[in-house]
C-alpha positions in Angstrom: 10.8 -11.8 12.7 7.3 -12.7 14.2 4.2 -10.7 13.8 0.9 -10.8 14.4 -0.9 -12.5 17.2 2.1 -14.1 18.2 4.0 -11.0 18.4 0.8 -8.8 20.4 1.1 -12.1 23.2 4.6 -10.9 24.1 3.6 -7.2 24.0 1.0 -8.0 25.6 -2.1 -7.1 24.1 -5.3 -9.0 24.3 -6.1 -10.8 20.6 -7.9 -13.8 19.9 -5.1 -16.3 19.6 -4.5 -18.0 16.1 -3.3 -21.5 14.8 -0.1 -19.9 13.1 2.7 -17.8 13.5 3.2 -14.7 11.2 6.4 -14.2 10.2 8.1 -11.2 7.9 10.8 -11.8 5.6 12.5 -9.8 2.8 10.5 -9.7 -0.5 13.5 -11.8 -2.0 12.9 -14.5 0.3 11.8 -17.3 -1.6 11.1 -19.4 1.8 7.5 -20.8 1.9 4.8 -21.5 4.4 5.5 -24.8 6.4 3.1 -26.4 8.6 1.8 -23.4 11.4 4.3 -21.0 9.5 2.6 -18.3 7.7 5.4 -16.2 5.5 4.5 -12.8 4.7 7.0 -11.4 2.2 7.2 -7.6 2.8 9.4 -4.5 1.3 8.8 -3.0 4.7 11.1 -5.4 6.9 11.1 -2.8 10.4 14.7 -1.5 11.3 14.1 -1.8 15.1 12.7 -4.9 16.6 12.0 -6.6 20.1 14.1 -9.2 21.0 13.2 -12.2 23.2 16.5 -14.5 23.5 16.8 -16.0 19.8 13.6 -14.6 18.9 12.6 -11.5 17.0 9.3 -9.8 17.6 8.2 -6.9 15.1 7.3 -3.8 17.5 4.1 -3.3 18.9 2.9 -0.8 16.4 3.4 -2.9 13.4 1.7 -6.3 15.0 -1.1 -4.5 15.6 -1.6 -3.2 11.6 -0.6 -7.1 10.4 -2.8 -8.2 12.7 -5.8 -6.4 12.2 -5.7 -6.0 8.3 -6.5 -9.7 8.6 -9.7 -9.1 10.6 -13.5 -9.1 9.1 -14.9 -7.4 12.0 -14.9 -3.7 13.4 -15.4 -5.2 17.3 -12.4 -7.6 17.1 -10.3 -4.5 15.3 -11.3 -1.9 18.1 -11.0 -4.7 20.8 -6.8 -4.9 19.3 -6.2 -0.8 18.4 -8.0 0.3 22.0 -6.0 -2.5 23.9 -3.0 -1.5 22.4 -3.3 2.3 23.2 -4.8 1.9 26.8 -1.8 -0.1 27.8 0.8 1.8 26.5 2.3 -0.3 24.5 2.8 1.9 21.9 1.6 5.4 20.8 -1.6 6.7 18.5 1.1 8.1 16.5 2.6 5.2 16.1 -0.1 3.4 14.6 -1.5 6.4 12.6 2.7 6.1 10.6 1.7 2.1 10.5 -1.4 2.8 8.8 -0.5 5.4 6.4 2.9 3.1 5.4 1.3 -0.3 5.3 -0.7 -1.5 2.5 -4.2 0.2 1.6 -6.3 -3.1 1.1 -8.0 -4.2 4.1 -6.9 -1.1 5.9 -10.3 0.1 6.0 -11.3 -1.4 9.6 -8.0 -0.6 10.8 -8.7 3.1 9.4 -12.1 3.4 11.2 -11.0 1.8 14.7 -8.4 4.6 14.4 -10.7 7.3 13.7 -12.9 6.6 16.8 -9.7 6.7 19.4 -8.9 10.0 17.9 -12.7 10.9 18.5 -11.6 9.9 21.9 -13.5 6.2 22.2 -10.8 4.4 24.7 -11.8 1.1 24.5 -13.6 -1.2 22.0 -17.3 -1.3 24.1 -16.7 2.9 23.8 -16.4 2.7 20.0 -19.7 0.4 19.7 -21.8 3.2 22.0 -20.1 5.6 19.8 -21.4 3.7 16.9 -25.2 3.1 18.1 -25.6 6.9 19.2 -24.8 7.8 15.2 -27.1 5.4 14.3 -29.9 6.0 16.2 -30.1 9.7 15.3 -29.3 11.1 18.7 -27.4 14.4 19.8 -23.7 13.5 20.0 -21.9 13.3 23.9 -18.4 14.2 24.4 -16.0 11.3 24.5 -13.5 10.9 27.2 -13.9 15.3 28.1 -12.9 16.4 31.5 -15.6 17.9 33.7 -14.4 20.0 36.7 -16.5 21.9 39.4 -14.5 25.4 39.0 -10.7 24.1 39.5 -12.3 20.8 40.7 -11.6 17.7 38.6 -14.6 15.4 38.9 -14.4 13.1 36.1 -13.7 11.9 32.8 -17.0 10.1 31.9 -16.9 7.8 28.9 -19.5 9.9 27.6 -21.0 13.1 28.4 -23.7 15.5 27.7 -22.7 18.6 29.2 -25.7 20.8 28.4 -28.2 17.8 29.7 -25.8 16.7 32.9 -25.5 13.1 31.8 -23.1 10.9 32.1 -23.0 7.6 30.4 -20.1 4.7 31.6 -19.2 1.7 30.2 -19.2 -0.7 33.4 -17.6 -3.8 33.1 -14.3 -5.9 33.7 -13.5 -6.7 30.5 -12.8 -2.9 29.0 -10.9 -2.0 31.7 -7.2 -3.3 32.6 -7.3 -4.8 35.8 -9.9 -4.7 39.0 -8.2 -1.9 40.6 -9.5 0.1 37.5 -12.9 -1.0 37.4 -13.1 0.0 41.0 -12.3 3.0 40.0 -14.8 3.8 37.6 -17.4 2.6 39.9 -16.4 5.5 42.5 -15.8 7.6 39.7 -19.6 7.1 38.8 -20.3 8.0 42.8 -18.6 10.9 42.9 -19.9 12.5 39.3 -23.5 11.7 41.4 -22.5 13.6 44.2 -22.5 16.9 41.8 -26.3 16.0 40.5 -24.9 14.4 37.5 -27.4 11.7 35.9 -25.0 8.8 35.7 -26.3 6.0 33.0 -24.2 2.4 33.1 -24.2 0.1 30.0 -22.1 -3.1 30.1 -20.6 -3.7 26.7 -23.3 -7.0 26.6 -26.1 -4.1 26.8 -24.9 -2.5 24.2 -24.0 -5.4 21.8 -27.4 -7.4 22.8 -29.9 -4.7 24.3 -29.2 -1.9 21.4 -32.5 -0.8 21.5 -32.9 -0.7 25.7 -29.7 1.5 25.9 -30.9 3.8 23.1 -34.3 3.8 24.4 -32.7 5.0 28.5 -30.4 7.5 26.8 -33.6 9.5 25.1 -35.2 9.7 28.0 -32.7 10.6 30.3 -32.1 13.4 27.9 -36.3 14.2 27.5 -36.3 14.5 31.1 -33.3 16.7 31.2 -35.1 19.1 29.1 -35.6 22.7 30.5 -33.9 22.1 33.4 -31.4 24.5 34.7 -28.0 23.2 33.6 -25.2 22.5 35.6 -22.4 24.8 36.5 -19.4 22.9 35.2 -17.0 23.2 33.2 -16.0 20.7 30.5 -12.9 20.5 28.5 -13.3 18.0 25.2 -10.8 15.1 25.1 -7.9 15.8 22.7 -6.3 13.6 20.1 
């Protein structure tokens, strides 16, 4: 059956698009690779598949873990596990089993994309903010957490600071599945405004190209938040 990029096409899933086709077959296969045919012999052959007419597509779950144990880098490996989980085309569950069953080597990427969506990073650009916040040494937001006004629901910011009021979205097109949702998150932004929270936008080419600028607007956001009074919301942390 067909794996990998081919196989996250049909399930629809974004990946950068390779010259071959993956395809599992039994360890005793003795087939070999032909031409744009890659053979990947495998004592895990899946019991249930997706079918497309003649063909036969691994489930989503299990492209995603062949395909990303053959990726170098942690952005193209969030970009495939976040996709993946935001458009439902299979369950965190499902790819924690395809990780703990699949093969160790080159499963640490896969392990660490993983990680951050249990965190509660929803999308590859929320993983790299995730990632710069660590490394530049500042306090730790909330990822994904509800904020509510009383019995109000206001938001769920990508980030948020609930004891300085801050916000922080990651605006752009590309993280979010369709315009209807990116409309969305911009009048989610308006309203969190409306309840005096200091909303900060980063597109994910800010935070890959300006690391520094978007570090440098966070600290102060949060220097000017300072002994102020805080906010009278309530917040309840994402959950796993």
């Amino acid at each position: 059956m067909i794996t990998g990029a081919a196989a996250l096409s049909v399930h629809r899933i974004r990946v950068r698009q390779s010259d071959f086709i993956d395809v599992l077959v039994p360890a005793t296969c003795q087939r070999r690779d032909a031409e744009f045919v890659r053979m990947h012999r495998t004592g895990r052959m899946p019991e249930r598949i997706q079918e497309f007419g003649p063909i036969r597509y691994a489930l989503a779950a299990r492209a995603v873990g062949d395909t990303v144990r053959g990726m170098h880098s942690l952005r193209d490996v969030r970009g495939v596990v976040a996709d993946a989980v935001q458009r439902g085309a299979c369950e965190l569950r499902e790819l924690m089993d395809e990780l703990n069953a699949g093969p160790r080597r080159e499963s640490a990427l896969f392990r660490e994309a993983l990680a951050e969506v249990v965190g509660g990073s929803r999308s590859a650009a929320e993983g790299a903010l995730r990632q710069l916040i660590i490394k530049s040494g500042l306090e730790m937001p909330l990822f994904n957490a509800d904020v509510y006004d009383g019995d109000v629901f206001i938001a769920r910011p990508d980030a948020w600071y609930p004891e300085f009021g801050i916000a922080i979205e990651v605006d752009s097109r590309e993280w979010h599945l369709g315009p209807d949702d990116h409309k969305k998150t911009l009048k989610r932004g308006n309203r969190m405004e409306t309840y005096l929270i200091n909303v900060l936008r980063f597109t994910p080419n800010d935070i890959r190209d300006e690391p520094e600028r978007v570090i440098a607007e966070i600290r102060e956001a949060i220097k000017r938040a300072r002994g102020r009074a805080r906010l009278n919301l309530r917040t309840i942390p994402a959950s796993a």
